[in-house]
C-alpha positions as CSV (number, residue, x, y, z in Angstrom):
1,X,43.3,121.3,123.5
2,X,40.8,122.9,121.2
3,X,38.0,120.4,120.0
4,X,39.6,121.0,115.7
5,X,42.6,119.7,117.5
6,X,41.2,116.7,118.9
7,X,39.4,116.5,115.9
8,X,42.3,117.0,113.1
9,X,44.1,114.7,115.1
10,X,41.9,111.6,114.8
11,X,41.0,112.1,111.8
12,X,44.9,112.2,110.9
13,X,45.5,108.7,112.9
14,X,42.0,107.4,110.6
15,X,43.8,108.1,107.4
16,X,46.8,106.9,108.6
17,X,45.6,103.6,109.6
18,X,43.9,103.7,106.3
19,X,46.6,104.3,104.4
20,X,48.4,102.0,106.2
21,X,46.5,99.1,105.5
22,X,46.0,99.8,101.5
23,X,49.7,100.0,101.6
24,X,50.0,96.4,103.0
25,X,47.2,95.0,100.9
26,X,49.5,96.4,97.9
27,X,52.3,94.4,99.2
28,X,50.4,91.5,99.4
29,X,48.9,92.0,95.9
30,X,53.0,92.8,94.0
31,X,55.8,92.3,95.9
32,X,57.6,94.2,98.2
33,X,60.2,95.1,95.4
34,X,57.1,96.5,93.1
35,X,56.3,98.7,96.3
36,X,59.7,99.8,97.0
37,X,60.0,100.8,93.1
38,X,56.3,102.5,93.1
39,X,57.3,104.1,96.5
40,X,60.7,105.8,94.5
41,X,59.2,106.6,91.5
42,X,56.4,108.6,92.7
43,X,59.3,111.0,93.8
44,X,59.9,111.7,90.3
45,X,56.9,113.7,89.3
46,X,56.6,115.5,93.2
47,X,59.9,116.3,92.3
48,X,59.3,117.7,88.9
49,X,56.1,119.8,90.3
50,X,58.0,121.4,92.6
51,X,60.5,122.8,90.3
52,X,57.9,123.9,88.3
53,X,55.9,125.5,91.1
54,X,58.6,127.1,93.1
55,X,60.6,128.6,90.2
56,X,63.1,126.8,91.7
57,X,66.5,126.3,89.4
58,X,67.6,122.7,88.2
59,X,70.4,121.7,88.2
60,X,72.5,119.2,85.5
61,X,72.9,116.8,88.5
62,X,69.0,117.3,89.4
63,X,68.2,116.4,85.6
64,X,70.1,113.8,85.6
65,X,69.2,112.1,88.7
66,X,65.5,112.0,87.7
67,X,66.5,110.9,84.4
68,X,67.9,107.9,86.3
69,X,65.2,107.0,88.7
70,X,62.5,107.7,85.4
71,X,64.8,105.3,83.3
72,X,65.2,102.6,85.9
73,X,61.2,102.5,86.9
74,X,60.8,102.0,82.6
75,X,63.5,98.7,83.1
76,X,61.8,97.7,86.2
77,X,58.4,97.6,84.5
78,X,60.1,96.4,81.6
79,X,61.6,93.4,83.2
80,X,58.2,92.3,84.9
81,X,56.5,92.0,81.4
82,X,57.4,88.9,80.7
83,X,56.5,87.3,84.3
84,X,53.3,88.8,84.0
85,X,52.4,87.6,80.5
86,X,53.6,83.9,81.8
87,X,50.6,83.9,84.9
């Protein structure tokens, strides 16, 4: 083991525990179903940018499948309006 392996490695696990913990502390601050729709919906555009990066071809079922998830993050937010407006 090289010493950029070792340190690559822990830096790695520092992020990760990192990232982790700002992960639970969103949790704590939402809901888990806000997370779960955040952690979806950022697929979207990582999607998107790679279609546009790679050239690669899109498909009607592609299209519409981000359509979807885009559509149902909108209802999602939508939806939560009015309990946010009531606190």
């Amino acid at each position: 083991m090289t010493n950029a392996f070792i340190l690559s490695n822990s830096l790695a696990g520092i992020i990760g525990f990192y990232l982790n913990f700002a992960s639970l502390w969103c949790v704590a601050s939402t809901s888990a179903t806000t997370y779960a729709i955040v952690g979806s919906l950022n697929k979207v555009p990582i999607t998107v940018l790679g279609f546009v990066m790679f050239h690669a071809k899109m498909t009607s079922q592609g299209v519409i499948f981000v359509t979807m998830a885009t559509i149902g993050g909108f209802i999602y937010a939508y939806a939560k309006l009015p309990q946010n407006n009531k606190n």
